[in-house]
C-alpha positions in Angstrom: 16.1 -12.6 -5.6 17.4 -9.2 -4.7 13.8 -7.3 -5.0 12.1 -9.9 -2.6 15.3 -9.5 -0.1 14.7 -5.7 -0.6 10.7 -6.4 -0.1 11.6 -9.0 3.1 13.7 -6.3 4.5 11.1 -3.3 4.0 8.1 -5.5 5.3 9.8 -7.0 7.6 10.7 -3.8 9.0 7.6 -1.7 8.4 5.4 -4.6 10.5 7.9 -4.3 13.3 7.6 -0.3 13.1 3.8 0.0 13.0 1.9 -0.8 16.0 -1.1 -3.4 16.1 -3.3 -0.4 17.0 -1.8 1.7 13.9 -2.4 -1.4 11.8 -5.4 -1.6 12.4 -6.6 2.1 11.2 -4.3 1.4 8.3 -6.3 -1.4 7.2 -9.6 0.6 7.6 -8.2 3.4 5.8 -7.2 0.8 2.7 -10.6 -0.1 2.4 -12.9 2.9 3.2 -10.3 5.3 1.4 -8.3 3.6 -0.9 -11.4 1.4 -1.7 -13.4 4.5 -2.9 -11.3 4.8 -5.9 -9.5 1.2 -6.5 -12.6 -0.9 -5.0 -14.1 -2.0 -2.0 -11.8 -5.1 -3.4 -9.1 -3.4 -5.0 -9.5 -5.3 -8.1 -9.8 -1.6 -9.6 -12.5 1.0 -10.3 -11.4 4.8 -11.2 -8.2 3.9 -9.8 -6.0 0.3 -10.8 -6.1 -2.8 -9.0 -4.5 -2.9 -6.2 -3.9 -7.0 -5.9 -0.5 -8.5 -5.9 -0.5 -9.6 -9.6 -1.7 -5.9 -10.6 1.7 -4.7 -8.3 4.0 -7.1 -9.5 7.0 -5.9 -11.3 6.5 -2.1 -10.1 9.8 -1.2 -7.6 8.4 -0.8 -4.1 10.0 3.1 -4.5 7.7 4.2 -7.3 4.6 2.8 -4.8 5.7 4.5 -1.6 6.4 7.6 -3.3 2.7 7.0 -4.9 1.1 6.8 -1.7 3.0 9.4 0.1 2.5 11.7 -2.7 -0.2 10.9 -5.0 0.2 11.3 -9.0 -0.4 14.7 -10.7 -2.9 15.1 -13.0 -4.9 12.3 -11.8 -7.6 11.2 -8.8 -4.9 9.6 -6.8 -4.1 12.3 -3.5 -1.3 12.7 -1.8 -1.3 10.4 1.5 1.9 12.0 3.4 -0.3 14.1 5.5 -2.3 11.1 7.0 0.9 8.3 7.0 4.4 8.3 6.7 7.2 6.6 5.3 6.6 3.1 7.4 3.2 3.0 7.1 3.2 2.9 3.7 5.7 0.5 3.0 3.1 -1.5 5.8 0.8 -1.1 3.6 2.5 -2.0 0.3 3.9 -5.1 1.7 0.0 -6.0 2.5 -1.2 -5.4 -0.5 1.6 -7.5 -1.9 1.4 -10.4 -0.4 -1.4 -12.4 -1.6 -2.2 -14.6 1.6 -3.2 -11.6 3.6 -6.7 -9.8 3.4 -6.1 -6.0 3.1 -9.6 -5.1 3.7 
């Protein structure tokens, strides 16, 4: 109950925060970039799945700080320089939630 307050809270306020405009690069950039490595459906390639069952149970800390700033030693980059902080907790909460299409 407390992480999907925590999630509501940091989706709720990441959609506010990220214009429609903004939203929609951010989707293109899931699928052309992130889709390169996890693929084109994120059910995984080089890189894991991406779909909510595959993100289940991982704190929504540890997949921010992913995204803003990758994983050493392995093909995942560091995305800080392209988004910040709201944009990918934007994007984490829409690869969470399974009745939205990422890509």
């Amino acid at each position: 109950m407390k992480k999907l307050l925590l999630l509501l809270l940091v989706t709720g306020t990441a959609f506010a925060d990220v214009s429609p405009d903004r939203q929609t690069t951010l989707r293109n950039m899931l699928k052309q970039d992130c889709g390169a490595c996890h693929g084109l459906t994120l059910k995984g390639g080089m890189g894991p799945a991406l779909l909510p069952e595959a993100l289940a149970g991982k704190p929504d800390e540890l997949l921010v700080s992913t995204i803003l700033n990758g994983r050493k030693g392995t093909a995942m980059p560091p995305w800080q320089p392209f988004i910040g902080t709201e944009e990918a907790s934007w994007l984490l909460g829409l690869l969470r939630n399974p009745e939205t299409k990422p890509n």
